[in-house]
C-alpha positions as CSV (number, residue, x, y, z in Angstrom):
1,X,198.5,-44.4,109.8
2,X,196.0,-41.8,110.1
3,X,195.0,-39.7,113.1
4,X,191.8,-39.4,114.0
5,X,189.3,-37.3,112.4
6,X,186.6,-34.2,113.9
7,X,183.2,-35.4,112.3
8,X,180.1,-34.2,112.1
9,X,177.8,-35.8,114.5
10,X,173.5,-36.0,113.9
11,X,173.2,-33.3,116.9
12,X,175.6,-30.7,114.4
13,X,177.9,-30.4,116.8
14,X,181.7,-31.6,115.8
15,X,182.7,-35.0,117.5
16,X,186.1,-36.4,117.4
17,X,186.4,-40.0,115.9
18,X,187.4,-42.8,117.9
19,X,189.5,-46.0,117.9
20,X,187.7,-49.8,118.0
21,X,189.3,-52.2,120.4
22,X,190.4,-55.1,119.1
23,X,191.6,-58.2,121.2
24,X,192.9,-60.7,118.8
25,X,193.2,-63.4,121.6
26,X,189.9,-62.7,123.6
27,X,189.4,-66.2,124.3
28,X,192.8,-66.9,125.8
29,X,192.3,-63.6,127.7
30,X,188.6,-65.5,128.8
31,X,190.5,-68.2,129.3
32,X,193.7,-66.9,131.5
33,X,192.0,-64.5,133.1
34,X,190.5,-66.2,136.2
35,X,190.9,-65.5,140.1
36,X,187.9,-67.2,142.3
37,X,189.9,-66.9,145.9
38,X,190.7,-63.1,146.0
39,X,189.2,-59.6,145.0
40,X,189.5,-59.0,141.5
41,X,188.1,-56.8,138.2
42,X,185.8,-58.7,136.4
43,X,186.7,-59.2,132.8
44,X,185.0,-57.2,131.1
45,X,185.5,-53.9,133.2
46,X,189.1,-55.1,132.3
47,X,188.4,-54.5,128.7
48,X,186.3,-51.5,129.5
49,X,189.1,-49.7,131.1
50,X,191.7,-50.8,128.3
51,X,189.0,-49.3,125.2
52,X,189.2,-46.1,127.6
53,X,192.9,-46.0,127.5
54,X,192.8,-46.0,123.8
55,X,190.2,-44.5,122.5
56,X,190.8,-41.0,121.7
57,X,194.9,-41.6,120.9
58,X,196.1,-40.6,117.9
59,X,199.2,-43.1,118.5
60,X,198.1,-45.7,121.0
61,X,201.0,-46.9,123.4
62,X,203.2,-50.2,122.6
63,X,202.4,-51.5,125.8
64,X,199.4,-51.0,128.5
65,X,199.4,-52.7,132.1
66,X,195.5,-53.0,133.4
67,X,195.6,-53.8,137.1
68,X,193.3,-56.1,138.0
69,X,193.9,-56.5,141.9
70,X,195.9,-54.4,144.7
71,X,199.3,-55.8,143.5
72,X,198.9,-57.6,140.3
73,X,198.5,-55.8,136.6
74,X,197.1,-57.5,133.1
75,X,199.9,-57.3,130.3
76,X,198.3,-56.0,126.6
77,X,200.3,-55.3,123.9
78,X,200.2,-53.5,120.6
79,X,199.7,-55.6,117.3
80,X,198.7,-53.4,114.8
81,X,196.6,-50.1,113.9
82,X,194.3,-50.4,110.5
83,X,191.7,-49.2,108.9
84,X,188.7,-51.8,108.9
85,X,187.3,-52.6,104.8
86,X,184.3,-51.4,104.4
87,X,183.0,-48.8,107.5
88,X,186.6,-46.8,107.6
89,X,186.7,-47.8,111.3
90,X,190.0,-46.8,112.1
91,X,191.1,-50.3,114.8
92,X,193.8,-51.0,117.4
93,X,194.7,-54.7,117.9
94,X,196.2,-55.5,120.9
95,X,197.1,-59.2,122.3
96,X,197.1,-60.3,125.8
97,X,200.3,-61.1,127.2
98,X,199.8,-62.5,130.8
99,X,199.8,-61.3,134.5
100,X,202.4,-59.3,135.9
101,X,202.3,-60.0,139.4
102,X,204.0,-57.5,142.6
């Protein structure tokens, strides 16, 4: 696979390309991912931080742990890293695995 490439943003100045997040199961994610009697991250800051995580690597990691409360971490794993048809979007697909709980 490809790393990532320095490209020429509208302002001139040089930018460095960046991954597109890909959750291929989102809704079981939606669906999983619930918690209505203690603190918790709201989904999509979950999601938020895991795009952060992978946004700029050149080789994303096989596995990433998101915590989502004090003692509890949301389990994401690496599918596959393509190149999307069409844009040249380079993508990182990741599923989510569960709840790893402390």
């Amino acid at each position: 696979m490809r790393k990532l490439k320095i490209i020429n943003s509208l302002n001139w100045h040089d930018a460095k390309e960046f991954n597109r997040l890909c959750v291929l199961n989102i809704d079981d994610f939606f669906r999983e991912y619930t918690n209505k009697s203690e603190p918790y991250k709201p989904p999509f800051q979950i999601l938020s931080e895991l795009e952060d995580k992978i946004k700029f690597m050149d080789e994303p990691p096989l596995h990433i742990l998101i915590d989502y409360k004090f003692d509890g971490s949301l389990i994401f794993e690496l599918v596959d890293v393509f190149i999307e048809d069409g844009n040249d979007m380079r993508c990182v697909a990741y599923v989510y695995n569960g709840i790893l709980r402390w």
